[in-house]
N, CA and C of each residue as an Amber inpcrd file, in Angstrom:
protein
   522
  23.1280000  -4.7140000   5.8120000  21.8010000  -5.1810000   5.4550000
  21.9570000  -6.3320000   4.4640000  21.1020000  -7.3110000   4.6680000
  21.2480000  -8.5120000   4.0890000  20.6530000  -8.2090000   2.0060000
  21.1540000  -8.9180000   1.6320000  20.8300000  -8.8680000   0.2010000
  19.0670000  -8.6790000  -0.0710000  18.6070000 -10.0530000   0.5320000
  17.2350000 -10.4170000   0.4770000  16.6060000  -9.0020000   1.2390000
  17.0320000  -8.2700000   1.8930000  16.4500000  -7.1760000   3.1520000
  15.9080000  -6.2300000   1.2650000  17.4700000  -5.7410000   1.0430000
  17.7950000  -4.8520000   0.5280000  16.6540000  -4.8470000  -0.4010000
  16.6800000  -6.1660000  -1.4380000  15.3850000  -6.8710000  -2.4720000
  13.9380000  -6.0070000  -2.2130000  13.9630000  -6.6700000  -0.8460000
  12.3610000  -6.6520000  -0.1200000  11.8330000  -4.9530000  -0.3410000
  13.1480000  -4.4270000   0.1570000  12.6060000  -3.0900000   0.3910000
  12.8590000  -1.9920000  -0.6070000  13.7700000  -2.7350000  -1.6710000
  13.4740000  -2.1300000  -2.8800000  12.4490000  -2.2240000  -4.0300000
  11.6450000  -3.4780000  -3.7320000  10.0910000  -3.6100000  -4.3230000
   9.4240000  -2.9840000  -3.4550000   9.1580000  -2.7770000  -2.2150000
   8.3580000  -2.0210000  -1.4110000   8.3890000  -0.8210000  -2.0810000
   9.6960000  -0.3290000  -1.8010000   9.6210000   1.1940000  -2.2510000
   9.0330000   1.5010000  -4.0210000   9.4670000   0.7390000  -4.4120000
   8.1340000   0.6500000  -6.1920000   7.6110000   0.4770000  -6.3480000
   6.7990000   0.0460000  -5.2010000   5.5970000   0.5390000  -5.0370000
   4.9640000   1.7890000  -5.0540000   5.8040000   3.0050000  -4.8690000
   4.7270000   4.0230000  -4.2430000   4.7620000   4.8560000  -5.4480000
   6.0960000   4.7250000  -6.7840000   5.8250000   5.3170000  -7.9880000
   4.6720000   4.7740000  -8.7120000   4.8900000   3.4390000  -8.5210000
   4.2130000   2.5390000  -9.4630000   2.6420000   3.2050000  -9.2940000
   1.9050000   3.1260000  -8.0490000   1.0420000   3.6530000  -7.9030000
   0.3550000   4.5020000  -8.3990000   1.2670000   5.8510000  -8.0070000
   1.1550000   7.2780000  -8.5000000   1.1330000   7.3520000 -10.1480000
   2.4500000   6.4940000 -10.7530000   1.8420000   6.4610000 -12.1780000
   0.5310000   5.6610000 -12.9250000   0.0750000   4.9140000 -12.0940000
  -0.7930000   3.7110000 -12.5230000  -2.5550000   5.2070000 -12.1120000
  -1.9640000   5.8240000 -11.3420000  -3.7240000   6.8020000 -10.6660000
  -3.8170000   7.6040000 -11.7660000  -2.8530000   8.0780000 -12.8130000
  -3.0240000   8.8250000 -13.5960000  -2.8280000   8.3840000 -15.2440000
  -2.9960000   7.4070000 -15.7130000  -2.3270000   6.5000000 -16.5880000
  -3.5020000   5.3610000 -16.9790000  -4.0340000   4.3060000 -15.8680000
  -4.1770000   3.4740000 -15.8720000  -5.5970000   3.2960000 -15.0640000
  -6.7570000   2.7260000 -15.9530000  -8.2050000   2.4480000 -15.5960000
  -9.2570000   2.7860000 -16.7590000 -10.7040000   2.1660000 -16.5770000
 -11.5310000   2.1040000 -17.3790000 -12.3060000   3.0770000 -17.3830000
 -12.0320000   4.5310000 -16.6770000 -12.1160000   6.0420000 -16.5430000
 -11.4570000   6.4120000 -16.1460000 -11.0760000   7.7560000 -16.7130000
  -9.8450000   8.5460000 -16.4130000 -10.8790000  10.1130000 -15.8680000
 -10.6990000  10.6730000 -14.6140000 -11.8650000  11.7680000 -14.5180000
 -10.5940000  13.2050000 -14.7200000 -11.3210000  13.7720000 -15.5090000
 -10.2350000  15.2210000 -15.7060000  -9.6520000  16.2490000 -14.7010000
  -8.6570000  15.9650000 -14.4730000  -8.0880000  16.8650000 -12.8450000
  -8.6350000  15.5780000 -11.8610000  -8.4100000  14.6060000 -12.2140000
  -8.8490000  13.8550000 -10.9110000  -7.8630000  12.1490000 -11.4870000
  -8.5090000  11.2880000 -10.5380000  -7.7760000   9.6740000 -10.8930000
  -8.1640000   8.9240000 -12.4020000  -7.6820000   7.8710000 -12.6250000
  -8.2090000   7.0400000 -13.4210000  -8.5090000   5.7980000 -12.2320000
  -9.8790000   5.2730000 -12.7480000 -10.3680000   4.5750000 -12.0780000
 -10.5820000   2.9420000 -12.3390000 -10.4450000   1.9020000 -11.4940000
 -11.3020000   0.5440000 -11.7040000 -12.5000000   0.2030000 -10.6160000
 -13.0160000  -0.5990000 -11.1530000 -13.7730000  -1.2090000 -10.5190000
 -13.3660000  -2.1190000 -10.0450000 -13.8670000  -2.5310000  -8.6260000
 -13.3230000  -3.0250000  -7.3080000 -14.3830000  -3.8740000  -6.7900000
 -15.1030000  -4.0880000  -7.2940000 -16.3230000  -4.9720000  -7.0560000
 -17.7990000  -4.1710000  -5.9160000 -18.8250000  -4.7570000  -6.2640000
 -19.6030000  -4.0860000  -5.5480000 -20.0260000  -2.9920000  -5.6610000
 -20.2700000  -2.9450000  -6.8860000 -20.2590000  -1.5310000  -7.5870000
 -19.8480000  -0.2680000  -7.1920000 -18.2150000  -0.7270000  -6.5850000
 -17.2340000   0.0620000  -6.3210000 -16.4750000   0.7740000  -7.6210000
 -16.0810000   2.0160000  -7.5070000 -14.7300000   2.2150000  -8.0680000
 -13.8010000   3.0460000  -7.1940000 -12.4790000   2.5420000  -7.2480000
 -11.2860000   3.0950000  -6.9140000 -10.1200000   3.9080000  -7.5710000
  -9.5490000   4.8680000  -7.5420000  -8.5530000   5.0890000  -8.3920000
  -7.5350000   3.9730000  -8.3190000  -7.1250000   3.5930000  -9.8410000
  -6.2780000   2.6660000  -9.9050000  -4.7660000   1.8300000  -9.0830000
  -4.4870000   2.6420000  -8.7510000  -3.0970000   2.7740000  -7.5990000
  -3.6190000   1.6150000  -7.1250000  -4.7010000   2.1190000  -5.9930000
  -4.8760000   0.4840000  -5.4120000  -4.5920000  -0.6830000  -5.4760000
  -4.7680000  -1.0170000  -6.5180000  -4.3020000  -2.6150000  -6.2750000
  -2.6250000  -2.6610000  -5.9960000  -1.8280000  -1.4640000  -6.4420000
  -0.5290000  -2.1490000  -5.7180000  -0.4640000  -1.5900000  -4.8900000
  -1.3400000  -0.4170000  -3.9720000  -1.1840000   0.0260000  -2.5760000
  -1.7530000  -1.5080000  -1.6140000  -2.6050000  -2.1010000  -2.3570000
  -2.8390000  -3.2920000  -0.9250000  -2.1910000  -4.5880000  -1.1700000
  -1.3300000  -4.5970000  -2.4530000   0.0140000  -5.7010000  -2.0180000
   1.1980000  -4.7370000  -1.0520000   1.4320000  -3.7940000  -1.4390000
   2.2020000  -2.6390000  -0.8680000   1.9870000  -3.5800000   0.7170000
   1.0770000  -3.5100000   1.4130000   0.9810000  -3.3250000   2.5740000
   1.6240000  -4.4940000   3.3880000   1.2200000  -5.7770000   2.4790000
   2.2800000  -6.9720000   2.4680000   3.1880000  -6.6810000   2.3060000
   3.6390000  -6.2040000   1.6500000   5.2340000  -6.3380000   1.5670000
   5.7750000  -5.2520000   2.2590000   5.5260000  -3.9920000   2.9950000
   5.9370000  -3.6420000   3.9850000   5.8130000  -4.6620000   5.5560000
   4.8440000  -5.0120000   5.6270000   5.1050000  -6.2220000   6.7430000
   6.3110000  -7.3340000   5.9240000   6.2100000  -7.5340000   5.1250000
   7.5630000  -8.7870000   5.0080000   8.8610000  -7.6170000   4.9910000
   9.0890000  -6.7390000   4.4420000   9.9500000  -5.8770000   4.7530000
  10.2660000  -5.3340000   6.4490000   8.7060000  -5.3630000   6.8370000
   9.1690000  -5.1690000   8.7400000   9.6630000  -6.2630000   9.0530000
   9.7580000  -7.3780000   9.1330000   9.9920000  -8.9700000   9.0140000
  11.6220000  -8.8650000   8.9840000  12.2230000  -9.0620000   7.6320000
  13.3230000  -8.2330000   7.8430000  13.9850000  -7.3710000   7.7020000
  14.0530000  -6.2950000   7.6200000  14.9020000  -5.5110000   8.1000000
  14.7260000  -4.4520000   9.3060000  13.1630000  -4.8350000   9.7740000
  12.8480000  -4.0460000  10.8050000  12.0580000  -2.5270000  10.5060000
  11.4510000  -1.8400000  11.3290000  10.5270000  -0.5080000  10.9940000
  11.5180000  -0.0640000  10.0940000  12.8820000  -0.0450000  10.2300000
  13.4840000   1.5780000   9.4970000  13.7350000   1.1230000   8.2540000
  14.2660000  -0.3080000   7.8440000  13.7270000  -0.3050000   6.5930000
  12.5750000  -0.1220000   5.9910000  11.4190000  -0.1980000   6.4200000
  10.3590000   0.1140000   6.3510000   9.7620000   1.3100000   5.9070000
  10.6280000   2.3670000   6.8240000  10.3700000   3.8700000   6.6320000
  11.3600000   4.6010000   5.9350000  12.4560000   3.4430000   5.2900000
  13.5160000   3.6780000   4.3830000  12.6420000   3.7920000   2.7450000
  12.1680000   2.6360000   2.8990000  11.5770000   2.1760000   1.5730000
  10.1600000   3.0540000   1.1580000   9.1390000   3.8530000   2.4820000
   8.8260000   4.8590000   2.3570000   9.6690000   6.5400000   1.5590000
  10.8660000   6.6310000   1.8870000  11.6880000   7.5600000   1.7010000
  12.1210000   7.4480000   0.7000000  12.7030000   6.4920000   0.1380000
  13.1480000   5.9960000  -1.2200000  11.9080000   6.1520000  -2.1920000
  10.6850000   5.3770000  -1.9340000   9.3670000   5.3290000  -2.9590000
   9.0090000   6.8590000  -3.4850000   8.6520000   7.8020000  -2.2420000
   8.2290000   9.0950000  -2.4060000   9.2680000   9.7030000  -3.1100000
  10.9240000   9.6800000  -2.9540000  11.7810000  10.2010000  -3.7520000
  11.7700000   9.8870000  -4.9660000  11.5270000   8.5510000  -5.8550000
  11.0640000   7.7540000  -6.8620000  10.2200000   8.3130000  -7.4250000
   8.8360000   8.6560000  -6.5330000   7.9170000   9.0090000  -7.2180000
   7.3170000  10.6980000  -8.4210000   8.3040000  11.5090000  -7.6930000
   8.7470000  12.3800000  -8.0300000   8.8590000  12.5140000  -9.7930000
   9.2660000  11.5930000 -10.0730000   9.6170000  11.4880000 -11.7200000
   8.1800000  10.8730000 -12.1480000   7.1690000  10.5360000 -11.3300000
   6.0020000   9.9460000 -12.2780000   4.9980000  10.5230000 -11.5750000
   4.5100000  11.6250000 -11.2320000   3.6610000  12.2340000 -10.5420000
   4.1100000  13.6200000 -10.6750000   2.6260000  14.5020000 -10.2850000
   2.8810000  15.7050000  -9.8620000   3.0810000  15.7570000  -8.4800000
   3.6650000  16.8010000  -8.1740000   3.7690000  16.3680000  -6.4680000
   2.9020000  17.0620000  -5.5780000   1.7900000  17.3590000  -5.9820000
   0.5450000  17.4270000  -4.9780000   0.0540000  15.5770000  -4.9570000
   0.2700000  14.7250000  -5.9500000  -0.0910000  13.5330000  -5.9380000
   0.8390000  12.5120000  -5.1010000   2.4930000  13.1830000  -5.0250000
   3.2700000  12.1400000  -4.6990000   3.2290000  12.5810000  -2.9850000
   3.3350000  13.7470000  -2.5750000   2.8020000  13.8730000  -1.2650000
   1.5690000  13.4720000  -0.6770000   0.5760000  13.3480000  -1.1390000
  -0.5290000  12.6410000  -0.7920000  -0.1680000  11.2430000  -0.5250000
   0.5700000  10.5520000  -1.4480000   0.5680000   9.2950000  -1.5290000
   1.6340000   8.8820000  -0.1110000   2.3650000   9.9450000  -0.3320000
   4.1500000   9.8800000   0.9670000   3.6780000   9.9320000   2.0390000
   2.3360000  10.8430000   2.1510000   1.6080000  10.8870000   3.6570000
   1.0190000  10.0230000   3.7990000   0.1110000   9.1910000   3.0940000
  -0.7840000   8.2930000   3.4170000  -0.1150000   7.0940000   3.6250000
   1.2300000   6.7720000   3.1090000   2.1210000   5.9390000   3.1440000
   2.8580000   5.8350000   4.6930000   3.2460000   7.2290000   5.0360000
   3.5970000   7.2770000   6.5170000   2.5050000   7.2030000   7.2800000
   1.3300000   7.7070000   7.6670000   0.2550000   7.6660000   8.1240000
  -0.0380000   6.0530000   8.1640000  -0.1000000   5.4060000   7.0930000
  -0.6420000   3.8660000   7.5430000   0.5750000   3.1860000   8.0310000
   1.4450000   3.3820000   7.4800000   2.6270000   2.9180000   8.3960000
   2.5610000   2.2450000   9.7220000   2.1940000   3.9550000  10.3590000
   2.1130000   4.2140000  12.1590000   0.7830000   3.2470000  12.0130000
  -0.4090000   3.3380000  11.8550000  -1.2380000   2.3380000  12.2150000
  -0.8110000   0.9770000  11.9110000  -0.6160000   0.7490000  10.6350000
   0.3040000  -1.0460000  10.6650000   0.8870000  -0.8170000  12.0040000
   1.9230000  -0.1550000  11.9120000   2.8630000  -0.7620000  13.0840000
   2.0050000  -1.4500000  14.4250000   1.2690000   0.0030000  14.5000000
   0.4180000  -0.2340000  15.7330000  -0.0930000  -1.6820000  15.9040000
  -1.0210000  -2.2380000  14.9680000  -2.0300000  -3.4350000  14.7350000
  -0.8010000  -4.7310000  14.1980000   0.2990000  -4.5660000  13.5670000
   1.2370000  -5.5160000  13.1150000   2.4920000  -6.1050000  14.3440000
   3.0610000  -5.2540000  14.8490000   3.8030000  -5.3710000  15.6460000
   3.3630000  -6.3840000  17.3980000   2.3290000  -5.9490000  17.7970000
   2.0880000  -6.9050000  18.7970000   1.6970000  -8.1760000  18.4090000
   1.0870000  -8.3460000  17.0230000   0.2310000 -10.0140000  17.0590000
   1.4860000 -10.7250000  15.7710000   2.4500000  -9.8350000  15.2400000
   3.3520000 -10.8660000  14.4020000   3.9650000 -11.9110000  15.2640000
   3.9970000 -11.9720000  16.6790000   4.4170000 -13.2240000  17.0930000
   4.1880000 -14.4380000  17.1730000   1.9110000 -14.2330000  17.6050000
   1.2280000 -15.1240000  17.9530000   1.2560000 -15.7620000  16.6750000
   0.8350000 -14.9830000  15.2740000   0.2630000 -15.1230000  14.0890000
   0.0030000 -14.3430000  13.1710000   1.2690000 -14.5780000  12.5080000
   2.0360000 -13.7710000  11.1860000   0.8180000 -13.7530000  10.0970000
  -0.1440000 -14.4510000   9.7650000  -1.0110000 -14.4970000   8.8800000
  -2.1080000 -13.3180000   9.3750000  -2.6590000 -13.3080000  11.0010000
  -3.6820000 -12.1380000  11.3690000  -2.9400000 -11.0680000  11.4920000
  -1.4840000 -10.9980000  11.7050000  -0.7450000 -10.0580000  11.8460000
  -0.7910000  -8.7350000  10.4030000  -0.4420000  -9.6570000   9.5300000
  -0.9330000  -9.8310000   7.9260000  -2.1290000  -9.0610000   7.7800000
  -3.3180000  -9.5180000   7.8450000  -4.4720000  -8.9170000   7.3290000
  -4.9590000  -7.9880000   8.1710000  -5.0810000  -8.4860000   9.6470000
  -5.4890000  -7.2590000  10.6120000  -4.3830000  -5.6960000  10.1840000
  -3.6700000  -5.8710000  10.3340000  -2.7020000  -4.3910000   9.8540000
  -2.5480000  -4.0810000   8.2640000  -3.2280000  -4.7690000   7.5060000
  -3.6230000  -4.5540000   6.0340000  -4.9820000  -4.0340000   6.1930000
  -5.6910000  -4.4530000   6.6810000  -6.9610000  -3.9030000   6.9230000
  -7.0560000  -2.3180000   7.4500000  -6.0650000  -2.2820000   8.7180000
  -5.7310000  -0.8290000   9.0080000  -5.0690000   0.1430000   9.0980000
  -4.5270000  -0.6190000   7.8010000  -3.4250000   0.3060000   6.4220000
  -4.4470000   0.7320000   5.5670000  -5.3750000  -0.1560000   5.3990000
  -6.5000000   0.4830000   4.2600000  -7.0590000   1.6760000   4.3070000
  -7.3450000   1.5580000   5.6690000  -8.5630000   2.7180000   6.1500000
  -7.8760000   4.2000000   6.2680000  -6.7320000   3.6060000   6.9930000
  -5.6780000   5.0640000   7.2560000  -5.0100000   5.7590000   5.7750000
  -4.9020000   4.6090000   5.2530000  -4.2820000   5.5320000   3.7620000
  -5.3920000   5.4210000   2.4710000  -6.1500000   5.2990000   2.7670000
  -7.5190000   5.7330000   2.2020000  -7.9970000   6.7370000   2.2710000
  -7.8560000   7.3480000   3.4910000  -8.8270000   8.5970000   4.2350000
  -7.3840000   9.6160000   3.7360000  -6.5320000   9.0290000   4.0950000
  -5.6520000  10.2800000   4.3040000  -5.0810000  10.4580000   2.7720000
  -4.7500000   9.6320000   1.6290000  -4.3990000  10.1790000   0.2250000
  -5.7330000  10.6950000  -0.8390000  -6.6760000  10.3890000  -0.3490000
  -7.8850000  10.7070000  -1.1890000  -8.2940000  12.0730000  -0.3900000
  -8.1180000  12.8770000   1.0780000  -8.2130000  14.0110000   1.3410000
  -6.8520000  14.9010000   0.4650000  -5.9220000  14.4910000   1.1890000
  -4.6050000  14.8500000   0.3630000  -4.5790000  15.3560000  -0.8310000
  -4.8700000  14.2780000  -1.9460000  -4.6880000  14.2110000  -3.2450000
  -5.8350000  14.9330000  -3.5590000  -7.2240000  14.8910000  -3.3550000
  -8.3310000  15.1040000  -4.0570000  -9.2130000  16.0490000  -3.2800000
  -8.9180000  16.3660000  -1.8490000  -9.6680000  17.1750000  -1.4310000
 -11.0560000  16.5860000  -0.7560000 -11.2460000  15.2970000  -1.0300000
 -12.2460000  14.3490000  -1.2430000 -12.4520000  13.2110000  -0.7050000
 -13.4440000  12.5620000   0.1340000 -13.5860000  11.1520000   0.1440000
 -14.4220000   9.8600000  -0.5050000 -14.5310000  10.6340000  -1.4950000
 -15.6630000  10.0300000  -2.1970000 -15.3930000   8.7380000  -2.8690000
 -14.2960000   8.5500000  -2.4360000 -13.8200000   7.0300000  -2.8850000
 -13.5010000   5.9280000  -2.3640000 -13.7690000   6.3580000  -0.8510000
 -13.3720000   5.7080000   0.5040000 -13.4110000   4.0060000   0.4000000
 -14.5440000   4.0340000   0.0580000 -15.3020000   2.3640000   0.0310000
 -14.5090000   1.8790000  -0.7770000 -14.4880000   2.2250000  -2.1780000
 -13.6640000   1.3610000  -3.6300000 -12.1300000   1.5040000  -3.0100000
 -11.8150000   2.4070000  -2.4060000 -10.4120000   1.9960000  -2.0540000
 -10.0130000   1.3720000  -1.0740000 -10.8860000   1.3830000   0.0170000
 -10.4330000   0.2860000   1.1550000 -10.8340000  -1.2220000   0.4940000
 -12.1240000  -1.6360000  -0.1940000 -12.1560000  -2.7560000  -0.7460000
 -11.2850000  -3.3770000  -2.0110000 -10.9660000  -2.4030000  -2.7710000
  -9.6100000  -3.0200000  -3.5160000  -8.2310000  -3.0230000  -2.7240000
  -7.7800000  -2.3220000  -1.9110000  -6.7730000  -2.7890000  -0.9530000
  -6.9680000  -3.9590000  -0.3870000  -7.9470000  -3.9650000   0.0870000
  -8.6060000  -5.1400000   0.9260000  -8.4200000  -6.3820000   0.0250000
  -8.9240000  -6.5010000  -1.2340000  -8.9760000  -7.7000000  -2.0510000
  -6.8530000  -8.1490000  -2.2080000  -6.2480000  -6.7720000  -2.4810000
  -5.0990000  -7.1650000  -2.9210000  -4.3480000  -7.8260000  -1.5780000
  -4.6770000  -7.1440000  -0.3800000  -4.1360000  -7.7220000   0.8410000
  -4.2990000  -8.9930000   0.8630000  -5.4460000  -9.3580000   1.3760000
  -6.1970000 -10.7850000   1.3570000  -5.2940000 -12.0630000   0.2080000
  -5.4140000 -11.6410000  -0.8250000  -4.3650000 -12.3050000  -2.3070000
  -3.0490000 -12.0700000  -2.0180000  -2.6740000 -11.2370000  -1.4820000
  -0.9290000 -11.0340000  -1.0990000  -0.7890000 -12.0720000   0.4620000
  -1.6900000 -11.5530000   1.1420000  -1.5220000 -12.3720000   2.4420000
  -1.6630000 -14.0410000   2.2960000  -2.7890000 -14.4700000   1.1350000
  -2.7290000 -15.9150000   1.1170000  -1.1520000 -16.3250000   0.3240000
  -0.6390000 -15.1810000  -0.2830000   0.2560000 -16.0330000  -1.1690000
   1.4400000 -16.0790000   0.3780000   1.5950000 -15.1790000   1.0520000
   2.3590000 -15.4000000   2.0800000   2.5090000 -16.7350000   3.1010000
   0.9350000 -17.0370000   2.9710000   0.8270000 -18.2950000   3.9650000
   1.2060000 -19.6550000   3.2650000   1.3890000 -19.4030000   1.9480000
   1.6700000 -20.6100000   0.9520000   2.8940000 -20.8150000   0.5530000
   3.5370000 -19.6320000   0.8380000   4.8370000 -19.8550000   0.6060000
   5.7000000 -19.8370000   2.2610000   5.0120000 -19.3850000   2.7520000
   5.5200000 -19.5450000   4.3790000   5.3710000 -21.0430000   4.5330000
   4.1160000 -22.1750000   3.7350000   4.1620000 -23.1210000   4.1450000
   4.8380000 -24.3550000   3.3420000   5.1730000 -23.6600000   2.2050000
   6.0890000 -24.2400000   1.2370000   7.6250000 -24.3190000   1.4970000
   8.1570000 -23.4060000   2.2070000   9.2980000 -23.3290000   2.4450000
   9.7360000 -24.2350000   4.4220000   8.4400000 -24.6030000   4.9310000
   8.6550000 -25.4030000   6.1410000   8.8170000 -26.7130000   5.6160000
């Protein structure tokens, strides 16, 4: 595995502590037995994690990019093992499932259109990374969906900001 692979998918995977410590740690409410929260616009709130679950999703597509799905589902394996030390693990399994769970949908929505166009490839499978690991770590973790909206729209915002920085540096480096 190439150096740069190795890089890619070792920020991927720190992602999924980072998260887990940031949901319990980090926001402008903290709810007792439950997340700490931001606001996400739209008089949304999300538990905090979010914003690096929807760069997360970028950088598992630049991680599918190179080193392919299994780094991918390496850097899944590695994150959830990581996470372990900054979570309880009713939180870090929630997060490990929702992490594999959007995975399989990225793949699904990422894999046929990264050829035509790496940028829709990008947001269309960020978009339905959102929804899938939205539904599935906020049942998981909380029993609950009551956060559905603030967390697909702060994923959504971080995707969108991760995906433009992709197209700028995809076009910086031609």
């Amino acid at each position: 595995m190439q150096l740069k692979t190795v890089l890619l998918t070792a920020t991927f995977a720190a992602t999924i502590p980072l998260a887990n410590w940031m949901i319990g740690n980090v926001g402008t409410e903290c709810i007792p037995q439950g997340p700490c929260l931001l606001p996400v616009g739209f008089d949304l709130y999300a538990p905090s994690g979010v914003l690096v679950v929807g760069a997360a999703f970028v950088l598992r597509d630049v991680v599918h990019e190179a080193g392919g799905i299994r780094a991918a589902f390496a850097a899944i394996g590695i994150g959830g093992l990581l996470a372990w030390t900054f979570a309880a693990p009713a939180l870090v399994a929630a997060s490990v499932a929702a992490f594999l769970f959007s995975e399989l949908a990225d793949l699904a929505v990422y894999a046929p259109l990264r050829r035509r166009r790496l940028w829709l490839a990008v947001l269309a499978s960020g978009f339905a990374g959102a929804a899938v690991d939205s539904a599935v770590f906020l049942w998981f973790a909380f029993g609950s969906l009551d956060f559905i909206a603030g967390q697909v729209v702060g994923k959504l915002w971080m995707t969108v900001g991760a995906g433009a920085a992709l197209i700028v540096s995809r076009k910086a480096v031609v």
